[in-house]
C-alpha positions as CSV (number, residue, x, y, z in Angstrom):
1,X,111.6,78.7,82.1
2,X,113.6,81.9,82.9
3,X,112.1,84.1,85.3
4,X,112.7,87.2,82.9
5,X,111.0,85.5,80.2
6,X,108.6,87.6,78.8
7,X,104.8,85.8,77.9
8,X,102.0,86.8,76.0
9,X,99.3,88.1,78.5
10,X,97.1,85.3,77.0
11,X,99.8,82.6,77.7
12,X,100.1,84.4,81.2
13,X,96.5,84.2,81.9
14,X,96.3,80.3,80.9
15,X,99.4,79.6,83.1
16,X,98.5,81.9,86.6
17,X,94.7,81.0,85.3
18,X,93.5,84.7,85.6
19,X,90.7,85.1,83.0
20,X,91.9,88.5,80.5
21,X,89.1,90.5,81.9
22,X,90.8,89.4,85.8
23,X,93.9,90.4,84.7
24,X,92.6,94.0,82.8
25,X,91.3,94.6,86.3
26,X,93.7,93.6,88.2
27,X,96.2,96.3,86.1
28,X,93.6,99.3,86.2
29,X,93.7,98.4,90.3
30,X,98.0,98.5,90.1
31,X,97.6,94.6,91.4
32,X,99.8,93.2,88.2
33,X,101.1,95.7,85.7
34,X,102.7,94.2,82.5
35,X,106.0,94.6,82.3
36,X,105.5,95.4,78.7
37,X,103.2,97.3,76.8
38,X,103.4,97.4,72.4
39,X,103.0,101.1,71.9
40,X,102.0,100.0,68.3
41,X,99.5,97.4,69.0
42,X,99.0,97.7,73.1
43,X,99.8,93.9,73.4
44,X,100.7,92.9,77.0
45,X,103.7,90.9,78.2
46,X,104.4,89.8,81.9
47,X,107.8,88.1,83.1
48,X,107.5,84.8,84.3
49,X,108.5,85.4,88.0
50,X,105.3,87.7,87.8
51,X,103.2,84.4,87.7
52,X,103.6,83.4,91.9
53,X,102.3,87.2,92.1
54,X,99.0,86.3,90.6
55,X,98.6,83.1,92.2
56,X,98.8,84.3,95.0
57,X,96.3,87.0,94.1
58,X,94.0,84.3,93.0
59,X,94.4,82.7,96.5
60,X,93.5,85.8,98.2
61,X,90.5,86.6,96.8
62,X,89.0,83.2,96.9
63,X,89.7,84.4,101.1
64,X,87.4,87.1,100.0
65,X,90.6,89.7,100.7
66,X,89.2,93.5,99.2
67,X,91.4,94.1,96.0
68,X,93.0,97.1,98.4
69,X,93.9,94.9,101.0
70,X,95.8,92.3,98.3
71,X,96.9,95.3,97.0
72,X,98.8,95.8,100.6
73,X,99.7,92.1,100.9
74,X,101.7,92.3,97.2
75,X,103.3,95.6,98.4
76,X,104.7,94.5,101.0
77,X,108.2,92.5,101.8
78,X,107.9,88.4,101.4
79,X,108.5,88.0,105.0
80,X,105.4,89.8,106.1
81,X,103.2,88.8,103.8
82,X,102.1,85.5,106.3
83,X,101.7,88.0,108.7
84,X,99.5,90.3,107.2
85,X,97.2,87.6,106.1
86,X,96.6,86.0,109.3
87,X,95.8,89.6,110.5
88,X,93.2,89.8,108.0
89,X,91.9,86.1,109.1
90,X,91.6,87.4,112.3
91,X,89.6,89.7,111.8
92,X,87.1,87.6,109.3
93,X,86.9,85.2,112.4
94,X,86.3,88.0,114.8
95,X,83.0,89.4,111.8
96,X,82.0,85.6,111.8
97,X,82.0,85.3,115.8
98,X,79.7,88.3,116.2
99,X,77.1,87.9,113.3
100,X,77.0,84.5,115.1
101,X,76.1,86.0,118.5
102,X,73.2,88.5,116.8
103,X,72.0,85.8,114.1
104,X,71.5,84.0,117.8
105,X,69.7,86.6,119.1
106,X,67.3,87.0,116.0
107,X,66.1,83.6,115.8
108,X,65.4,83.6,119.4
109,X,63.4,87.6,118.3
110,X,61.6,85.3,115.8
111,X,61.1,83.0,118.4
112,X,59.0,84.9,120.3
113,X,61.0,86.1,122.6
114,X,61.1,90.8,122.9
115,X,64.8,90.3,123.5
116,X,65.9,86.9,122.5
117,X,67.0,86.0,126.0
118,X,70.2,87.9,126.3
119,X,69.6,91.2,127.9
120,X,67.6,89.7,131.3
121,X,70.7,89.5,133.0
122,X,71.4,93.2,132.9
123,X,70.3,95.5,136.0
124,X,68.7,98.7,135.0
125,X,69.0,101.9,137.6
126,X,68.2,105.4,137.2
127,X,69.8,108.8,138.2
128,X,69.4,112.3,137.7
129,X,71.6,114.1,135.4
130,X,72.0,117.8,135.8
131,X,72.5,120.7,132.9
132,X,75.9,120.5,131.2
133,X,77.9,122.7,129.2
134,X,79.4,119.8,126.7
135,X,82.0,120.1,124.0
136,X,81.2,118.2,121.0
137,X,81.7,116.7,117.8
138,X,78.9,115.1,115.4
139,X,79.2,113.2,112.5
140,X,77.5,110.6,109.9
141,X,79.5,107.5,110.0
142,X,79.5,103.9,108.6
143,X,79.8,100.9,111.2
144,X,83.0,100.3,110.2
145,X,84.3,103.7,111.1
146,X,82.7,104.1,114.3
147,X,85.1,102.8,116.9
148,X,87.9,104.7,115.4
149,X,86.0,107.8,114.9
150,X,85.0,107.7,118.3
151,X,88.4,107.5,119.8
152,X,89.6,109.9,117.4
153,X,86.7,112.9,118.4
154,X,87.1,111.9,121.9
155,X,91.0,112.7,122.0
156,X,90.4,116.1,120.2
157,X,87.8,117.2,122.8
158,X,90.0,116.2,125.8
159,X,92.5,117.9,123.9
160,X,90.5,121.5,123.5
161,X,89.1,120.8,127.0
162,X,92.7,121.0,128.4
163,X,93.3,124.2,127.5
164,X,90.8,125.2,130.2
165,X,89.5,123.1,133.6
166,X,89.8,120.3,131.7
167,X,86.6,117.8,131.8
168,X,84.5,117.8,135.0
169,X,81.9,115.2,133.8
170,X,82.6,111.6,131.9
171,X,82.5,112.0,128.3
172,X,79.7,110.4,126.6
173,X,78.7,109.3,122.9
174,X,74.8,110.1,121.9
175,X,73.3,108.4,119.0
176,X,70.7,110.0,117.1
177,X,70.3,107.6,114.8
178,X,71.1,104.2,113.8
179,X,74.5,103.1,112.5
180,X,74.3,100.1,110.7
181,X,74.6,99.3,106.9
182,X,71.5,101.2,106.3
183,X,71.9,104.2,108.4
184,X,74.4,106.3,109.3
185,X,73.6,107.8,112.0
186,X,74.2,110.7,113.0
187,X,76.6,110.3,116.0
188,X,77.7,113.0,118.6
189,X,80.7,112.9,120.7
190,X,80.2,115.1,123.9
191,X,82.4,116.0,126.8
192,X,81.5,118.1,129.7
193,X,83.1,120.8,131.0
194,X,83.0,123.8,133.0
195,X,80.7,126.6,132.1
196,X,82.5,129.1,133.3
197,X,85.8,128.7,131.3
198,X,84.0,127.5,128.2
199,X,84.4,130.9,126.1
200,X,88.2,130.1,126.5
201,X,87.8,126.9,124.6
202,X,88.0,126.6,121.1
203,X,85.3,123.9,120.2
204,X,82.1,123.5,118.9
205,X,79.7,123.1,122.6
206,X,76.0,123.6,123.1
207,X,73.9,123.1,126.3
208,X,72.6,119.4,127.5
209,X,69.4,119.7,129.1
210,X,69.0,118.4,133.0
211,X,67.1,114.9,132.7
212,X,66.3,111.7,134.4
213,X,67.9,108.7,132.9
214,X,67.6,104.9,132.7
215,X,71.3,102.8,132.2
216,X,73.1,99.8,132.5
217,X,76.6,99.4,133.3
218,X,78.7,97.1,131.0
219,X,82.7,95.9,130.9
220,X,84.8,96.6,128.4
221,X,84.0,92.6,127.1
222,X,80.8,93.7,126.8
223,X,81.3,97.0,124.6
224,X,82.2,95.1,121.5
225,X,79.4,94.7,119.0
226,X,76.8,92.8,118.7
227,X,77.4,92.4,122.3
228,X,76.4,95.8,123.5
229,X,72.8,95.7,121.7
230,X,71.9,93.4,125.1
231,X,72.3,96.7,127.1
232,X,70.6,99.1,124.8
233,X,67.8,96.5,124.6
234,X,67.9,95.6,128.3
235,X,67.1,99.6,128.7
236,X,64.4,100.1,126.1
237,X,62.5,96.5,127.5
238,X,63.0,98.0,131.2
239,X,61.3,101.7,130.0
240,X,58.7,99.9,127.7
241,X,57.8,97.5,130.6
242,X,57.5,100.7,133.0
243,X,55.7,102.9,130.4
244,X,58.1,105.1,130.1
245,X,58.6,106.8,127.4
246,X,61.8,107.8,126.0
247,X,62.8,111.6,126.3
248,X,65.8,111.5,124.3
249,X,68.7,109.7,121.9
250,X,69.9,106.7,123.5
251,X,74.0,106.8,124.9
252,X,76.9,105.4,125.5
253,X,78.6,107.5,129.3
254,X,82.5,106.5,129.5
255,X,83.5,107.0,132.9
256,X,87.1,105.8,133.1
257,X,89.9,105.2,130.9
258,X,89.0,102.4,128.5
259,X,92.1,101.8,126.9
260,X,93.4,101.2,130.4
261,X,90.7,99.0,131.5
262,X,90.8,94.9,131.6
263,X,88.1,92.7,129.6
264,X,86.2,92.6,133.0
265,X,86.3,96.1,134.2
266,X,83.4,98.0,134.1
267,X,83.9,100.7,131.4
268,X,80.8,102.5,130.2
269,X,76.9,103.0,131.0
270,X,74.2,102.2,128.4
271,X,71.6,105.4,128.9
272,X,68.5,106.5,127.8
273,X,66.7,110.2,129.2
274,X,62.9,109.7,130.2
């Protein structure tokens, strides 16, 4: 058959074997337009060669691939469309790996065990923390937009902190509420800096109270969700055995350049004020 042969969209439906209410979605998304449309009677008509386009749409989604991510894989040249799906893959592996690691930890929860046998190996210290004038940045964000959101706040606060002393205190990330499917937080970004040339900076800041803390200090390995719950539970299980009660929103501290930092390098403290 001729590539630019035109066929009926139910003839192209039974050959790429797209139901007609796939393919009617699959236009409205701009997956697979027709390349004809009857302006008298609205009947469809796709060329032939359009046919290795929607099998290989059918072949992404059975991969579960988001319509706007095929979108992306159609869009883009033949030669990186291998490429672009074994990103995706990756990541799908990397989801699989870490619902793994907390379905893990749940059974063990159901177990019996306060906190399914992964956060023991942590060491919990404490310090004192003294008053800080902090820059900051607060927002309600999905799980999936967290890491980037974080980096992305962080950059513009080092950025409006320049303009003055720059930071004297590591930046940290407070969390005062959960992020997860459910929840969305909120979450602030804060970064210390001096009092004294503050009025000079043009950022949202407030005061952070002096307070004792609890933490745990993690690598950068250890950062990546669901990985990191260890050292938030490790904290809680340490103040709940000590009856402690918690005097504030649980944080993240980042005291040295992460995206300079090796999987083993110790990157960030897990802290909770009591």
């Amino acid at each position: 058959m001729p590539d630019d042969e035109l066929l009926s969209s139910g003839e192209f439906s039974r050959r790429s074997r797209l139901s007609p209410k796939a393919l009617r979605l699959y236009e409205q998304q701009g997956l697979l337009l027709p390349d004809e449309v009857d302006t008298a009677n609205r009947y469809r008509r796709y060329r032939a060669d359009r046919l290795n386009d929607a099998r290989l749409i059918v072949w992404l989604r059975r991969l579960d691939m988001p319509l706007g991510e095929v979108a992306t894989v159609l869009r883009a040249p033949v030669a990186r469309r291998a490429e672009l799906l074994a990103a995706y893959w990756e990541a799908v592996e990397a989801r699989f790996a870490a619902q793994r690691h907390l379905a893990g930890h749940v059974r063990d929860l159901l177990s019996g065990g306060r906190q399914g046998g992964y956060a023991m190996s942590h060491t919990v210290l404490t310090r004192e923390v003294p008053a800080q004038t902090v820059l900051t940045e607060q927002r309600h964000v999905t799980p999936e937009e967290l890491p980037a959101w974080i980096g992305a706040a962080m950059t513009r606060l080092y950025g409006a902190a320049a303009a003055a002393s720059g930071a004297v205190a590591p930046a940290f990330v407070v969390y005062h509420g959960e992020v997860n499917h459910d929840s969305d937080g909120p979450v602030e970004v804060c970064l210390p800096v001096d009092p004294k040339t503050a009025d000079s900076i043009d950022a949202a800041m407030r005061e952070e109270p002096a307070h004792r803390e609890a933490y745990v200090r993690i690598t950068k390995a250890q950062v990546m969700f669901p990985q990191i719950l260890s050292a938030f539970e490790a904290v809680a299980g340490w103040l709940h055995d000590q009856n402690l009660p918690s005097a504030g929103a649980p944080r993240e501290v980042y005291f040295t350049d992460f995206m300079a930092a090796g999987p083993d390098d110790e990157v960030c403290d897990i802290a909770f004020p009591m």
